[in-house]
C-alpha positions as CSV (number, residue, x, y, z in Angstrom):
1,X,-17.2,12.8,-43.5
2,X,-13.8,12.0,-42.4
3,X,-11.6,15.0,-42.4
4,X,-9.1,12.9,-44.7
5,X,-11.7,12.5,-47.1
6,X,-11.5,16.4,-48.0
7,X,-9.4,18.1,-50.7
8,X,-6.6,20.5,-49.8
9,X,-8.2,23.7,-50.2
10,X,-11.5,22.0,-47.8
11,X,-9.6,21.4,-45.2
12,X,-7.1,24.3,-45.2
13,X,-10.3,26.9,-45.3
14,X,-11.6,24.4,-42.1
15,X,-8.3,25.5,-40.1
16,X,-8.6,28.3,-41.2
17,X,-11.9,29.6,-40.5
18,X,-11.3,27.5,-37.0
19,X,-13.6,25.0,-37.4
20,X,-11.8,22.0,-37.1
21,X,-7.9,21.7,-35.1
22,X,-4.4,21.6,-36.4
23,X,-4.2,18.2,-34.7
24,X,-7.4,17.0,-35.4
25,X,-6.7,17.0,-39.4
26,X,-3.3,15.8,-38.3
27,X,-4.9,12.9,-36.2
28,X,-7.3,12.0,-39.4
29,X,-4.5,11.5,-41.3
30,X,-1.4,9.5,-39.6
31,X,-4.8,7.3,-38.7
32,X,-5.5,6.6,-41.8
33,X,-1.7,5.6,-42.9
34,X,-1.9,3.4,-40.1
35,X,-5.4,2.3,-41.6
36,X,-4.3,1.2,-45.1
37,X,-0.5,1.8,-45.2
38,X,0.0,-2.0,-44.9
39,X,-1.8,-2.2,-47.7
40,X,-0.1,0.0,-50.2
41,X,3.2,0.4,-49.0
42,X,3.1,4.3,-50.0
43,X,5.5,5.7,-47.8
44,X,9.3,5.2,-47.0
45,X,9.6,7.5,-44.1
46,X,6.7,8.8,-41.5
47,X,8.0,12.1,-39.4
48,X,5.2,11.7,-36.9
49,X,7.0,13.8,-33.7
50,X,8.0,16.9,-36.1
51,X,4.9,16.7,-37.7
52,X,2.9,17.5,-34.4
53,X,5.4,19.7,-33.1
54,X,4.6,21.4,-36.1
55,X,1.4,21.5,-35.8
56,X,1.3,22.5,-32.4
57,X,3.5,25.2,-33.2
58,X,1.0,26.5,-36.2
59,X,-2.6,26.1,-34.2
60,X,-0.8,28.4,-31.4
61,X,-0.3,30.8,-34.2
62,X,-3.0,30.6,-35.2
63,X,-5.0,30.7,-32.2
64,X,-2.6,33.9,-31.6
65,X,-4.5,36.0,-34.4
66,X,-1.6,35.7,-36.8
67,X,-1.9,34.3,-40.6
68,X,-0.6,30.9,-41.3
69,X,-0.7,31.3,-45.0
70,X,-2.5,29.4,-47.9
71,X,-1.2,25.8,-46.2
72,X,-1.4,26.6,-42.9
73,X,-1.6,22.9,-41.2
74,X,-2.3,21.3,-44.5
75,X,-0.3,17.6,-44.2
76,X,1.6,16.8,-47.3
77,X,4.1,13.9,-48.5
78,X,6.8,14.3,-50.1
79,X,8.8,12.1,-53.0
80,X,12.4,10.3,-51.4
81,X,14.5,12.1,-54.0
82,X,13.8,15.8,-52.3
83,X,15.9,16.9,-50.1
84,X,14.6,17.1,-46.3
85,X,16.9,18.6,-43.9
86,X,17.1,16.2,-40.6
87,X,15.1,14.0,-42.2
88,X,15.9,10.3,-44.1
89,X,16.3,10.7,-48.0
90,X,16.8,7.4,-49.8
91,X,16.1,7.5,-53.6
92,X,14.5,4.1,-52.3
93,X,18.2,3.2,-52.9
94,X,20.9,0.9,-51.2
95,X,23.0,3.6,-52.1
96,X,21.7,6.3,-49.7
97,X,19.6,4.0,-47.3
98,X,21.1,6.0,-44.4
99,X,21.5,9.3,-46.0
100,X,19.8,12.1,-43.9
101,X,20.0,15.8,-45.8
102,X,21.3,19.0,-43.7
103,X,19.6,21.0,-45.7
104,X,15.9,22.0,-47.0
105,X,15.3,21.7,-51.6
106,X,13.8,25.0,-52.0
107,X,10.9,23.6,-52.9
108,X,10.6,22.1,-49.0
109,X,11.1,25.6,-47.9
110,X,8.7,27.2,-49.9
111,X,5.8,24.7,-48.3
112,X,6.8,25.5,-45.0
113,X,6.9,29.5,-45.0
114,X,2.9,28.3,-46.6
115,X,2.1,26.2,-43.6
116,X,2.3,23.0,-44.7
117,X,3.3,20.1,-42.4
118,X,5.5,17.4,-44.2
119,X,4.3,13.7,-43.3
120,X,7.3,11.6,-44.7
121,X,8.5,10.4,-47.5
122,X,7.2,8.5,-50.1
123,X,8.4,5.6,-52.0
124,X,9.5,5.2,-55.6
125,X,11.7,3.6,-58.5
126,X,15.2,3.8,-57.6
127,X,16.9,6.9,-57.9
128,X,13.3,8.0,-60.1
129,X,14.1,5.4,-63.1
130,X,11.5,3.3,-63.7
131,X,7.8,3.6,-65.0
132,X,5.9,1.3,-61.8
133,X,7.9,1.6,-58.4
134,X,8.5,-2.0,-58.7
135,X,12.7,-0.7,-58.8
136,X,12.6,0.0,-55.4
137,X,15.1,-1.2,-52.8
138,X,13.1,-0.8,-50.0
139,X,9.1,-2.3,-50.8
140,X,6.5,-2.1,-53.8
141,X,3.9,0.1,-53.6
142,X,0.6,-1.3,-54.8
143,X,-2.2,0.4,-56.7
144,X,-5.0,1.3,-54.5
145,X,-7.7,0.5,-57.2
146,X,-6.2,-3.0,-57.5
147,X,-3.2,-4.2,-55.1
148,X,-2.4,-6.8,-57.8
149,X,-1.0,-3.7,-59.9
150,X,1.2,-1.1,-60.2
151,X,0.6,2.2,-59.3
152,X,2.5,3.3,-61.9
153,X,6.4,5.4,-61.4
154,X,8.5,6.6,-60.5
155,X,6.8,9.0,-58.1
156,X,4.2,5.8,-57.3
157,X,4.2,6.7,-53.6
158,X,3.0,10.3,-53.7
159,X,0.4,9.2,-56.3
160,X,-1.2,6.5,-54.1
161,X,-0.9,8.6,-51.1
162,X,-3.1,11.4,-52.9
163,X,-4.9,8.6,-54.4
164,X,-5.9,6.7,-50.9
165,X,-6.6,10.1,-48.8
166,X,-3.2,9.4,-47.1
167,X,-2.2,12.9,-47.4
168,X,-4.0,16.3,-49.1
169,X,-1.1,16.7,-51.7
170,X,2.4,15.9,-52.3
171,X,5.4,15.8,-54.1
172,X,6.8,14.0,-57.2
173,X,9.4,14.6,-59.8
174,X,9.1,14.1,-63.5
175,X,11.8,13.2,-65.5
176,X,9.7,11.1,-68.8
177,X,6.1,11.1,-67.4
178,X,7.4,10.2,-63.5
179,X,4.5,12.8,-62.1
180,X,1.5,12.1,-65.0
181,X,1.9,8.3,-65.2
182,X,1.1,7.5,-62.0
183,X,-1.6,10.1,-61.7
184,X,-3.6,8.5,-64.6
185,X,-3.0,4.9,-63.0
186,X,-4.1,6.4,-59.7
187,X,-6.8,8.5,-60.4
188,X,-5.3,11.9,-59.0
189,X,-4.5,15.2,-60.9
190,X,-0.3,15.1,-61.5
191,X,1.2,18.4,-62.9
192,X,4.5,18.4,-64.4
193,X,5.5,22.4,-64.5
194,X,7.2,23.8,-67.5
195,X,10.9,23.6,-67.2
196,X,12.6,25.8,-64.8
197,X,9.7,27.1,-63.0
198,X,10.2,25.0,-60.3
199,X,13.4,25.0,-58.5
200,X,15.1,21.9,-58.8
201,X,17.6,22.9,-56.0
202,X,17.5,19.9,-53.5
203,X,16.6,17.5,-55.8
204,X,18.8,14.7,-55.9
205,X,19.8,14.4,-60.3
206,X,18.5,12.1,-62.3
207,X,18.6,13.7,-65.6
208,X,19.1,17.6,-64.9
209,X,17.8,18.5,-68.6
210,X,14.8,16.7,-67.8
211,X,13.8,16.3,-64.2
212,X,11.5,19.1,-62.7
213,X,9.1,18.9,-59.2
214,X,5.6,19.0,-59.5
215,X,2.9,18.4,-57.2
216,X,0.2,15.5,-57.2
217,X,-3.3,16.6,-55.4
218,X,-7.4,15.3,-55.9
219,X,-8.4,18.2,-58.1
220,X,-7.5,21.0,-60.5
221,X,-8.1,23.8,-57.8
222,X,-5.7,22.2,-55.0
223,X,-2.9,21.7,-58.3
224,X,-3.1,25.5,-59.0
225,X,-2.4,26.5,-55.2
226,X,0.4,23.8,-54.9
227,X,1.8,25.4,-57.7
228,X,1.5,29.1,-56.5
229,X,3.6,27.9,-53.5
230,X,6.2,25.9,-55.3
231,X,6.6,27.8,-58.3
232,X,9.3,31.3,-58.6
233,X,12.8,32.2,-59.1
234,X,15.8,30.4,-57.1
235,X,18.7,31.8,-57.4
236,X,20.8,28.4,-56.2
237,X,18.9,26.5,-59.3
238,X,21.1,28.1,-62.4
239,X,18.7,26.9,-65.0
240,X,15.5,28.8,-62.9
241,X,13.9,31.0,-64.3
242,X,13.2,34.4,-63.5
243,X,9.7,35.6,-64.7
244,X,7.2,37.2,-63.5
245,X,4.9,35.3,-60.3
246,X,1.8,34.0,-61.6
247,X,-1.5,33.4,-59.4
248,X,-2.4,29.9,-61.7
249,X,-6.0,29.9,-59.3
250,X,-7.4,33.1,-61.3
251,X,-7.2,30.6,-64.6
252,X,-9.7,28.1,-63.1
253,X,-12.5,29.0,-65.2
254,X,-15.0,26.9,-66.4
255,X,-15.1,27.8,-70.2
256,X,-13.2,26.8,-73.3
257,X,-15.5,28.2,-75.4
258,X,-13.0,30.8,-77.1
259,X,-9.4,27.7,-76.9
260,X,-8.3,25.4,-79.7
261,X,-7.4,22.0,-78.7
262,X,-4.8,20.4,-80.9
263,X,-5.2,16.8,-81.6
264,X,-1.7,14.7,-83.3
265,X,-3.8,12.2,-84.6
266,X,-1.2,9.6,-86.2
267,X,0.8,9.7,-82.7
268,X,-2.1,8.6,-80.7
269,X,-3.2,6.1,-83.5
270,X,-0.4,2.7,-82.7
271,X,-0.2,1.0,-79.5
272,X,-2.8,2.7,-77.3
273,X,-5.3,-0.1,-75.6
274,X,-9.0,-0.1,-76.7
275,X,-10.8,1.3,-73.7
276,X,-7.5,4.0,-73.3
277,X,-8.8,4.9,-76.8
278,X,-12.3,5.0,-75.9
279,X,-11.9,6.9,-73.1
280,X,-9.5,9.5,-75.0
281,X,-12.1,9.8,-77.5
282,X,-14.8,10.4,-75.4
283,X,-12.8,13.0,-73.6
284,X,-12.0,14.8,-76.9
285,X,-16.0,14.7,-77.8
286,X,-16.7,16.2,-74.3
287,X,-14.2,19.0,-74.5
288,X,-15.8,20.0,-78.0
289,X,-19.3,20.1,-76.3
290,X,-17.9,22.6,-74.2
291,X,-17.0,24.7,-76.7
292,X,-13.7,23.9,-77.5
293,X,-12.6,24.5,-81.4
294,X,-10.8,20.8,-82.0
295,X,-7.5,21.1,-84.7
296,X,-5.7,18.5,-86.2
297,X,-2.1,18.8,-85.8
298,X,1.3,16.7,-86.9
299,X,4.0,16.0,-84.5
300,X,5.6,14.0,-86.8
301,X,9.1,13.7,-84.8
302,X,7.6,12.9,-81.3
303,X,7.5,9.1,-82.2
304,X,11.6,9.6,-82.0
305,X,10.6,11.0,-78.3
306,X,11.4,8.0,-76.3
307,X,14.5,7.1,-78.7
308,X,15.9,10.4,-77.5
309,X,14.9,10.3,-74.3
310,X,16.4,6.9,-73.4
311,X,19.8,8.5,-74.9
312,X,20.0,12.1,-73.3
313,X,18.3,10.5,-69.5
314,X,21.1,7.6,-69.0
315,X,23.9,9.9,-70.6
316,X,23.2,12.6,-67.7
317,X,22.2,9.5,-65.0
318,X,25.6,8.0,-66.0
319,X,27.3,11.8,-65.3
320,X,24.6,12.2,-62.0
321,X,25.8,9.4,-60.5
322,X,29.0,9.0,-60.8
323,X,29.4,10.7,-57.3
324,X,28.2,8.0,-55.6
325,X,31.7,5.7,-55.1
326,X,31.8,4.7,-51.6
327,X,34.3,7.2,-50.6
328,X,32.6,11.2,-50.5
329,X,28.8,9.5,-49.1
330,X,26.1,6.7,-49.8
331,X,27.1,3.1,-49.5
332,X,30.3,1.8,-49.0
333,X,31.8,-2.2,-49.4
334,X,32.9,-3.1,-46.2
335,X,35.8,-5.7,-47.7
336,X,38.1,-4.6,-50.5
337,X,41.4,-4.7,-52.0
338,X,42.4,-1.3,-53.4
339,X,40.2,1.8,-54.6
340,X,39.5,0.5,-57.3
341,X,38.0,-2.5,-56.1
342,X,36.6,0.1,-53.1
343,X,34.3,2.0,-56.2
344,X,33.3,-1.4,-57.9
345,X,31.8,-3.4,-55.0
346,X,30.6,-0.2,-53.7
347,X,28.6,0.7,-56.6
348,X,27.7,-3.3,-57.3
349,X,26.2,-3.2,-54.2
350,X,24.9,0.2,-53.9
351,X,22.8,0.2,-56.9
352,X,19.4,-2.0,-58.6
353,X,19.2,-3.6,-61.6
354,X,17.7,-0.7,-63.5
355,X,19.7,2.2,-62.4
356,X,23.0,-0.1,-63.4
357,X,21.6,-0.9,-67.0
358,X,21.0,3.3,-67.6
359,X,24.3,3.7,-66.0
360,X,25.9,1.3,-68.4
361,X,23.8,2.6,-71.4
362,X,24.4,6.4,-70.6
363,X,28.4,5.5,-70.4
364,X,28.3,4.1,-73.8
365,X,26.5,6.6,-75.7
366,X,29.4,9.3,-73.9
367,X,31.8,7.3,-75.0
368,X,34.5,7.7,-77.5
369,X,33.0,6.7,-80.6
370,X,29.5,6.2,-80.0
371,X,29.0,10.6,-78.9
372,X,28.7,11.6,-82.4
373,X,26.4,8.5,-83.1
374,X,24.4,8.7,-80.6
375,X,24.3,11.5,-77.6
376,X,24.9,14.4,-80.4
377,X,22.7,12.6,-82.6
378,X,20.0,12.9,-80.0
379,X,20.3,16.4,-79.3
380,X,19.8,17.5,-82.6
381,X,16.5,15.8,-82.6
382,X,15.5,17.1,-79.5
383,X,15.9,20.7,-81.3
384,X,13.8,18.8,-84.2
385,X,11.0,17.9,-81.6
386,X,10.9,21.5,-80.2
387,X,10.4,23.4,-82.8
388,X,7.9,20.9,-84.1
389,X,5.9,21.4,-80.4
390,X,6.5,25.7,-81.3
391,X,4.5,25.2,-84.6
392,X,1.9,23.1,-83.0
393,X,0.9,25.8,-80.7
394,X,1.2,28.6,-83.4
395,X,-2.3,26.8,-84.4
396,X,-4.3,25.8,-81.0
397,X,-3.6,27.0,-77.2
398,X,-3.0,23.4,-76.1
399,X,-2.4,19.8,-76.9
400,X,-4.8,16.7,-75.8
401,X,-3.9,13.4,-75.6
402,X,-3.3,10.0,-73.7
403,X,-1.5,9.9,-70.4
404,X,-0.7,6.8,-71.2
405,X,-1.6,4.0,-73.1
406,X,-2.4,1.5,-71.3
407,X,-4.0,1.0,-67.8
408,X,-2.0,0.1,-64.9
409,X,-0.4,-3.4,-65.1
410,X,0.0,-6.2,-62.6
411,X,3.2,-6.6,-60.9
412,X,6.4,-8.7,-62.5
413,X,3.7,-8.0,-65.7
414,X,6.4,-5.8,-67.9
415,X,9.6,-6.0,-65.5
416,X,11.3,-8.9,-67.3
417,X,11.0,-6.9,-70.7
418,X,12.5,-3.4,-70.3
419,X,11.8,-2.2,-73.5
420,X,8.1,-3.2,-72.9
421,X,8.0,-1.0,-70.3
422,X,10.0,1.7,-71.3
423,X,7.1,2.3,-74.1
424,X,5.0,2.7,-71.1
425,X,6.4,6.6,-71.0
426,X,5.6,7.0,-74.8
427,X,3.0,9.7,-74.2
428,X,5.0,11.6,-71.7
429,X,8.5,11.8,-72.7
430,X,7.9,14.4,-75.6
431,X,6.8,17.1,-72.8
432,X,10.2,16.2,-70.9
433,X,12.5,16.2,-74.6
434,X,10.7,20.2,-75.6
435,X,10.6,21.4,-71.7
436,X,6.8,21.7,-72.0
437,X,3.9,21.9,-68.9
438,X,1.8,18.6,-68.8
439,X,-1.2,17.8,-66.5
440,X,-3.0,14.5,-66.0
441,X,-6.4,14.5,-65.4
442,X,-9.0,11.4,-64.2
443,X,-10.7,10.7,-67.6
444,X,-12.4,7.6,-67.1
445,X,-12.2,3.6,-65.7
446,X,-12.1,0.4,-67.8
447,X,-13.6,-2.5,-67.3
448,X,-11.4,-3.7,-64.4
449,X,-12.2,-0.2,-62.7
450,X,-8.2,1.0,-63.3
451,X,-8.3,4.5,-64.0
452,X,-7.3,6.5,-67.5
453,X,-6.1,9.7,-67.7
454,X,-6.2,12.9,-70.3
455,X,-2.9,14.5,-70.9
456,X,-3.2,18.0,-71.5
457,X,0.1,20.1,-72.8
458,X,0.6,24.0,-73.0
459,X,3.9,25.9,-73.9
460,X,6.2,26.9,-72.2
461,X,5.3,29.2,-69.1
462,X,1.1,28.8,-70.1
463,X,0.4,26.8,-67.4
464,X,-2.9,29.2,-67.3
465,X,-4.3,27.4,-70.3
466,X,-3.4,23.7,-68.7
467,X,-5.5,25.2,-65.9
468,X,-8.2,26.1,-67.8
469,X,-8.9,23.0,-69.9
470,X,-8.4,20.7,-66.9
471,X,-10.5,22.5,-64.3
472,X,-13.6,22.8,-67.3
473,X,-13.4,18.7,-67.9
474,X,-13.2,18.1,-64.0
475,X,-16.3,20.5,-63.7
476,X,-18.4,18.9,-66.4
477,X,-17.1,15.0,-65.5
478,X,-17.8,12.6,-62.5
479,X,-14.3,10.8,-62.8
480,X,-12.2,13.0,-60.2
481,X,-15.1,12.4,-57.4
482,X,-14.3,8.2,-57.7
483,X,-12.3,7.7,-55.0
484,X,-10.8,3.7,-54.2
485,X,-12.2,1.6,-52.7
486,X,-9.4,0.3,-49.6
């Protein structure tokens, strides 16, 4: 088997254990982004001559006797919106086409002090707003089960280069479903942590209520050891928080015989394809075989989820970036008049489409007039859809339902409609709105062979239980060995 072929926790015991070399697993992979990477378009940035320098510099270590940690020479991609010191960071943007960080996100540092060699940088929706990577500046990425569709967003390039064995793990962020959506449409585990667990320090803002790092990987194990490397108190992140350091891999147990799964039966029931429904079904009927004690819940205010969250992300995106005006860094106009005309042309040319409609949108719900209507208005029902998730889990451990509900679509398919696909996140955006961990699991193909994923939701800080659920259906399921076929 090809060394790419392996899961992250395969080929880290390899280099480990010395049977394979640093380079070798290095070698495997950069060859197989030159392999398919025309294909898929998944990266933005390749850091080829620090990567084996890197790598060099770990094997000698290694070969030295000492302990190169858990991801000691383990290659990994990361999203374009985290923060890579010397290296390019774009937000697949105009705006910061040429931006390159002098500094490390924490989350960055954390994967280096474990070993872990970053590849590049992968692509996604503009500044992380949009739901299929087809907002990009720079290319689309395509969907490695079918190149005619989307792989899903905004985090579409870490997804597919998990998905196509371009890389053992990586980085996304997850602002409304950013991390999960693509890892249903893609076939790949995709954790969004509970907020706060992850620093966000280094990530460049979308929505700073909402946005929070999580890693993408083939299986429930590798997600748990991403996540013991990622996860822990930052004291540059003010809204990190301090607990107490979990080790998520001791939770991977396979039996739910003793958990209750809670099931919101009139949200899943409008708008979710056929074969999504199938497939969720089936997965709820398998979970119960194992053991698990199904319980019908209500979360009556989560249809207002994606209301609220269109109103609270573009208010803070419209705050975010305001920064960006052609005068402190980013793009700037060549021709002008005055400032004024300096920050307009800058900004017109600087931004896409998308990230100018949620600009526009966020500065009129802030605006004199329209606060009370709308942004305040808003909040209060994101307290509403809190406490309603806080009751849910008074009755079961954790919360099943549909990544998404549809498939993955084909290109151009919803991007003259944004509304259309804005419903896209339905699913998702509730875990954002309450804070809450979410994990995506492979849970089945329809008949066009796209993948379907099972959301599963804990509260706040149970990661454990998301864990537990998700590693029991990938033991007793096929759908997380299915690999693409490119």
């Amino acid at each position: 088997m090809e060394l790419y072929k392996l899961s992250l926790k395969e080929i880290a015991d390899k280099i480990k254990t010395k049977q394979v070399n640093i380079k070798e697993v290095l070698d495997s992979v950069y060859n197989r982004i030159d392999e398919v990477e025309d294909k898929l378009d998944a990266y933005i940035t390749l850091d080829k001559e620090n990567a084996y320098k890197r790598a060099e510099e770990l094997q000698d270590r290694l070969d030295n006797g000492e302990d190169i940690d858990i991801l000691g020479g383990v290659p990994i991609a990361i999203k374009d919106n985290i923060c890579t010191n010397g290296l390019k960071t774009t937000c697949a943007s105009r705006m910061l086409e040429d931006f390159v960080p002098i500094y490390d996100a924490t989350v960055i540092t954390k994967l280096e002090q474990a070993g872990a060699i970053i590849l590049g940088k992968t692509n996604m929706d503009e500044f992380a707003m949009g739901s299929s990577t087809e907002t990009s500046y720079i290319k689309k990425t395509k969907n490695p089960y079918n190149t005619e569709h989307v792989p899903g967003g905004s985090s579409g390039g870490s997804a597919v280069a998990v998905s196509a064995d371009m890389a053992f793990a990586s980085l996304g962020s997850d602002t409304g479903g950013s991390i999960r959506q693509p890892a249903s449409y893609c076939s790949v585990v995709g954790l969004k942590p509970t907020y706060g667990l992850v620093s966000r320090f280094g990530l460049i803002a979308y929505a700073s209520s909402l946005d929070q790092i999580g890693p993408f990987t083939k299986n429930v194990e590798d997600s748990a050891i991403m996540l013991n490397v990622i996860s822990g108190y930052d004291k540059k992140d003010t809204t990190s928080a301090n607990i107490e350091k979990k080790d998520y891999t001791k939770s991977l147990v396979n039996d739910i015989s003793n958990m209750k799964i809670g099931i919101p039966d009139e949200f899943v029931k409008e708008g979710i394809n056929e074969e999504v429904k199938q497939a969720y079904d089936n997965a709820i009927t398998k979970l119960e075989s194992l053991g698990a004690e199904i319980v019908h819940i209500n979360l009556d205010y989560a249809k207002y989820s994606l209301a609220t969250y269109y109103i609270i992300a573009t208010a803070e995106a419209s705050s975010n970036l305001g920064r960006y005006d052609g005068i402190r860094y980013g793009h700037r106009a060549k021709d002008f008049d005055d400032l004024i005309d300096l920050y307009k042309k800058s900004r017109t040319e600087g931004f896409g489409e998308e990230v100018k409609r949620r600009i526009m949108l966020g500065t009129y719900v802030l605006s004199s007039g329209y606060y009370d209507a709308y942004y305040k208005r808003a909040q209060c029902v994101r307290t509403l859809i809190i406490s309603e998730f806080k009751k849910a889990f008074e009755e079961c451990d954790v919360i099943a339902i549909p990544t998404a509900p549809h498939t993955s679509f084909k290109f151009n398919e919803k991007s003259e409609n944004p509304l259309e696909m804005y419903l896209e996140d339905i699913f998702t955006v509730p875990v954002n709105i309450a804070g809450l961990p979410g994990i995506s699991i492979p849970a089945g193909f329809d008949k066009e062979n796209l993948p379907i994923g099972l959301q599963v939701i804990a509260n706040s800080f149970e990661e454990e239980k998301l864990f537990k659920v998700a590693y029991t259906f990938e033991q007793n399921t096929d759908f997380s060995k299915k690999r693409p076929n490119i």
